[in-house]
C-alpha positions in Angstrom: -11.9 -10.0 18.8 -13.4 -13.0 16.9 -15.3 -15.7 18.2 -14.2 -19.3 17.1 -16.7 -21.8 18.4 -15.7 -24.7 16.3 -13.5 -25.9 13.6 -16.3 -25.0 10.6 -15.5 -21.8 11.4 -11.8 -22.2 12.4 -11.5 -23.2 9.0 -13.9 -20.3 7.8 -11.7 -17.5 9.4 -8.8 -19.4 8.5 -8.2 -19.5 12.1 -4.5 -20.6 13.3 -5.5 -21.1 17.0 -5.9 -19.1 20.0 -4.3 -16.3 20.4 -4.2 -15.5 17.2 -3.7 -11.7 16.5 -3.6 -10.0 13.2 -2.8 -6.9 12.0 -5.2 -5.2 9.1 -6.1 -8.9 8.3 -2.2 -10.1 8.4 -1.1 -12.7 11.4 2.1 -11.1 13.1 3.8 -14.3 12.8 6.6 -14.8 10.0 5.2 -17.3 7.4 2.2 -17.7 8.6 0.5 -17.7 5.5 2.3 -21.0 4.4 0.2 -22.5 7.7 -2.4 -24.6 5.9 -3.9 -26.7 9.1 -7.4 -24.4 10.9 -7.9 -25.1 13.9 -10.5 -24.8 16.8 -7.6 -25.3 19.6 -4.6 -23.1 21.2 -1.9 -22.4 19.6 1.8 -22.3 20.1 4.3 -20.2 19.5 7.6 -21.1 18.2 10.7 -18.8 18.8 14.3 -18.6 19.1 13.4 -19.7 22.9 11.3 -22.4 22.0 7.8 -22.8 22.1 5.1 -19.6 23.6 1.8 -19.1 24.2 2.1 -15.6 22.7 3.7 -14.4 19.6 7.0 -12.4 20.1 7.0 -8.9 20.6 9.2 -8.0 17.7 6.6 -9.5 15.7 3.9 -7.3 16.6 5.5 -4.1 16.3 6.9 -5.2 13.1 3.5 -5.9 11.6 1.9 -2.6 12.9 4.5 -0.8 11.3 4.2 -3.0 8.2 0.2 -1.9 8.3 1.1 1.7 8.6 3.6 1.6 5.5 0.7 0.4 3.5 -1.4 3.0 4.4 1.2 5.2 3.3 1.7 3.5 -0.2 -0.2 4.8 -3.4 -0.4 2.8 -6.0 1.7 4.3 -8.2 0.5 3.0 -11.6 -3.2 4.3 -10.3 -2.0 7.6 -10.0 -0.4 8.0 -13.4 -3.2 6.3 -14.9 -5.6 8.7 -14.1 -3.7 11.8 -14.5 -3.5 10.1 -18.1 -6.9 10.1 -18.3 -7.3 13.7 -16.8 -4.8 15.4 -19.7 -6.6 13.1 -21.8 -9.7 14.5 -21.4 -8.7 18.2 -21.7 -7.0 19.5 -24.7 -4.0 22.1 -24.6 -5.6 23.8 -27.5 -8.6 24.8 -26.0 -7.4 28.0 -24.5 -7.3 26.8 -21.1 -3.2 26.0 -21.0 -3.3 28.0 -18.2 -5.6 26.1 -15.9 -4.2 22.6 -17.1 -0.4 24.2 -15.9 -2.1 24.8 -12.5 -3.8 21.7 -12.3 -1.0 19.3 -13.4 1.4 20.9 -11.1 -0.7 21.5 -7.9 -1.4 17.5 -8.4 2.7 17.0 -8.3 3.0 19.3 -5.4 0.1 18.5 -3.1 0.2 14.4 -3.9 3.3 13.1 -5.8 6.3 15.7 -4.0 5.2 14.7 -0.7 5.0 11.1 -1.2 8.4 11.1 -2.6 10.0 13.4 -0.3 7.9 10.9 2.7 9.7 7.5 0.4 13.2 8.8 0.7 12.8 9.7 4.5 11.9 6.0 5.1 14.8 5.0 3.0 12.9 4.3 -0.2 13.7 5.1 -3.2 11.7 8.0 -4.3 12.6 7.0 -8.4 9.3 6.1 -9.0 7.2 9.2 -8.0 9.8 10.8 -9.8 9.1 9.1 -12.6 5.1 9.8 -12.5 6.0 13.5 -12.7 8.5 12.9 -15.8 5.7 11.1 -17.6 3.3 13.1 -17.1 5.0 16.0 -18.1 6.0 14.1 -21.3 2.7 13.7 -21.9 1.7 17.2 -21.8 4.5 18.4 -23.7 3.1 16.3 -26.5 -0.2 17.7 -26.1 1.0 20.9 -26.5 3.4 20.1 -29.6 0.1 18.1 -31.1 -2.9 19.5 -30.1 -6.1 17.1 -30.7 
């Protein structure tokens, strides 16, 4: 709950009227974020059955589940990244092989399998974890072919 006692700060919190309900920061209502106009007032509602003093429903539950999906989501490109700059900062050659074979693929089992196994239950496709694990493993193949 936010308190909006006038239109500075309507225009502040970027403030669409009252009831206005948001979901991690995100209004529930379809293209919303092309509204431009703040405003210290009520708002309406507009629907397939005209105009409301709530948002619909379907809107809600759509952008809960929308909020949950993101809290799900790893930035892929993060992740590979900084396994890059983990295998870059330990050498094959240095006679711990072993321990950079249990680290690299704990790391794909404990964070990159489950995320890709959780994507293709949701009807995602999982390419792109996938795709983490074949680079990384590219990468340490050439470590091992050409040692620093």
């Amino acid at each position: 709950m936010i308190d909006i006692p006038d239109q500075q700060a309507a225009e502040q919190a970027r403030f669409l009227g009252s009831p206005t309900i948001r979901v991690d920061g995100r209004d529930v209502e379809p293209d919303a974020d092309g509204y431009a106009e703040y405003i210290c007032s009520c708002r309406i509602y507009q629907d397939q059955h005209g105009p409301r003093g709530l948002p619909e429903e379907a809107w809600v539950h759509e952008a809960l589940q929308d909020a949950e999906d993101r809290r799900h989501a790893v930035d892929l490109a993060a992740v590979d990244a900084e396994a890059t700059a983990l295998s870059d900062q330990v050498s094959a050659a240095e006679g711990i092989g072993s321990k950079l074979n249990r680290l690299l693929f704990d790391f794909f089992e404990v964070e990159v399998l489950p995320q890709a196994a959780r994507a293709a239950e949701l009807g995602i496709d999982p390419t792109p974890w996938l795709d983490v694990i074949a680079n990384m493993l590219r990468r340490y193949a050439n470590k091992l072919e050409r040692p620093d």
